[in-house]
C-alpha positions in Angstrom: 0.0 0.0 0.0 3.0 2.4 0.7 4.2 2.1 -2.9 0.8 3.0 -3.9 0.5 6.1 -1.8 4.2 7.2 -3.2 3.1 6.6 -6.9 0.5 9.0 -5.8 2.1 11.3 -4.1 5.1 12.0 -6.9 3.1 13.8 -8.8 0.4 15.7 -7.3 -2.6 17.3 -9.1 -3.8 19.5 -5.8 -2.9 19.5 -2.0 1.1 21.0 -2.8 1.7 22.2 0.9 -0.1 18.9 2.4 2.0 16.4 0.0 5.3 18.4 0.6 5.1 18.4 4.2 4.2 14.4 3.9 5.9 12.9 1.4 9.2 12.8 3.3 7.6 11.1 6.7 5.3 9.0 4.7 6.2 5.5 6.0 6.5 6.9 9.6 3.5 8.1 9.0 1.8 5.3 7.9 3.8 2.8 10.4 3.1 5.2 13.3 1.2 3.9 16.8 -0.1 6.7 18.1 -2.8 9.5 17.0 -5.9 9.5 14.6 -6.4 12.7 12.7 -9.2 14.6 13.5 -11.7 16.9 11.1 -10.2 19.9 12.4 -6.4 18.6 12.0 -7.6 17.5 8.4 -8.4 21.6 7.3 -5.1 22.7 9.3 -3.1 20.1 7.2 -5.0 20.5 3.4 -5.9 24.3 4.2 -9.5 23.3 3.3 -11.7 24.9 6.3 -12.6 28.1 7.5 -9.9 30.4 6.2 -10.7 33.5 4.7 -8.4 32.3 1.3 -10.5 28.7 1.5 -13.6 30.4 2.1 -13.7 33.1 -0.7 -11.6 31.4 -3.3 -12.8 27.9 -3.4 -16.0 27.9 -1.1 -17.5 31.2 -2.3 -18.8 32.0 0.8 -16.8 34.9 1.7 -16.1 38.4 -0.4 -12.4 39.0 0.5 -9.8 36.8 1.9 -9.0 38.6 4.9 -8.4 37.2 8.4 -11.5 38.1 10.6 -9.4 37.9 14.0 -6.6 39.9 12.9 -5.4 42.5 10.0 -3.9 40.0 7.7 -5.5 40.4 4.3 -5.1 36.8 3.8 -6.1 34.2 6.0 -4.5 30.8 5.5 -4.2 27.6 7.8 -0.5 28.4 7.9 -1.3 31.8 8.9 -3.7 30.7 11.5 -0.6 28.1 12.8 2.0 30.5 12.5 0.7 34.1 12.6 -2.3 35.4 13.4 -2.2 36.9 17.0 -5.5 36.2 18.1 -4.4 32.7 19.0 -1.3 33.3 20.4 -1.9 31.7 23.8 -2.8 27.9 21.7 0.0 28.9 19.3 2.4 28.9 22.9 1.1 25.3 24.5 1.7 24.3 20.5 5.0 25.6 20.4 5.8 23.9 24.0 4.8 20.3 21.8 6.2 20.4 18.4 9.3 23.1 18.9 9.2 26.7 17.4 9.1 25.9 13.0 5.8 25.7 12.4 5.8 25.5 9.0 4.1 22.0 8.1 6.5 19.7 7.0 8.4 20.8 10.8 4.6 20.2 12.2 3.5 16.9 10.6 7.3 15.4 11.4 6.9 16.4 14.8 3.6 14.6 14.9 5.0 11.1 13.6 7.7 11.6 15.3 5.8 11.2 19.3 2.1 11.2 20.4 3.0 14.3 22.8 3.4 16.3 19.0 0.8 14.8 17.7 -1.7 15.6 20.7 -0.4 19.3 20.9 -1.3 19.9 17.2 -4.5 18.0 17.5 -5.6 20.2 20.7 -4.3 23.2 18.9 -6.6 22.3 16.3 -9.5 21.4 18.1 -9.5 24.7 20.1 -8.4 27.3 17.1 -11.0 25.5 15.0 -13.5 25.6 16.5 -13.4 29.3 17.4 -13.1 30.3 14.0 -15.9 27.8 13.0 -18.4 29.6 15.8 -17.1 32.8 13.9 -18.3 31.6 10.9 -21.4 30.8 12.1 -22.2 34.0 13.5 -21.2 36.1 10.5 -23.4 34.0 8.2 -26.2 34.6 10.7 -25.9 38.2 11.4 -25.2 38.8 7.4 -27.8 39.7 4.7 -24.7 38.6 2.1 -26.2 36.0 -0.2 -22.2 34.6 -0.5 -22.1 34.1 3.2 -25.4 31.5 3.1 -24.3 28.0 3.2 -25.6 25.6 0.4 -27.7 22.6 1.4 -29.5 20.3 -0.7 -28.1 16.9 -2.0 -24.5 16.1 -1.2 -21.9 16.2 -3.7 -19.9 12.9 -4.1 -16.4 13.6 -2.3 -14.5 15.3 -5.6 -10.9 13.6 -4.5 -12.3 10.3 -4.2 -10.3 9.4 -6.9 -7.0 10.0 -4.8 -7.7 7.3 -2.4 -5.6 4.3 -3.0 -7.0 1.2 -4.1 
């Protein structure tokens, strides 16, 4: 199954900054004992969640892709890992688990590397998430913005299905 996932991940289509950061730890990742990844580690790791870049860009649902918690006028995961101020105090207890490079591939080594890592990130995760999730909610609530209404109706088959090994 490993040389499958490493056919796959040689030449990526999509997901750049997820497959660079685990391509080089992919057998550690895949042989590791400790951790299951979580919804919210999933958006931190693929960038697919609510950040402002994500939300306008592929989601539609926001008009700019500016951070709502700070001044940045681009709101990233990695800018919500690495940056953004309002979640400094998380970004600390992180810090005190993986080490001070956040940059993903520094992140998701840490994380194979010891369940301590790979519980920091996921509580980091959790706790950021969520807020900004709740943040979310409230601005689609209190907006009139058509773009800020989520869709419902029938769900969409998953569009990366097609990246899942056999």
């Amino acid at each position: 199954m490993t040389v499958k996932w490493k056919e796959r991940l040689a030449e990526p289509t999509a997901g750049l900054r997820t497959v660079e950061a685990v391509r080089p730890v992919l057998e550690a990742w895949m042989d590791r004992r400790h951790g299951s990844l979580t919804f919210r580690m999933a958006q931190v790791l693929s960038g697919h969640g609510c950040f402002g870049k994500y939300l306008c860009r592929i989601a539609g649902r926001e008009p700019t892709t500016q951070c709502h918690h700070c001044s940045c006028d681009v709101d990233t995961a990695q800018h919500t890992l690495e940056e953004c101020p309002a979640w400094d105090s998380q970004r600390r207890v992180l810090v005190a688990a993986v080490g001070p490079d956040l940059s993903l591939p520094a992140v998701v080594k840490a994380m194979v590397g010891s369940d301590r890592s790979w519980k920091g990130v996921k509580s980091f995760c959790e706790e950021v998430i969520s807020q900004k999730e709740a943040a979310e909610r409230e601005r689609e609530k209190s907006s009139d913005l058509p773009i800020r209404s989520r869709k419902t109706g029938r769900r969409r088959r998953a569009p990366h299905a097609h990246l899942l090994p056999p």
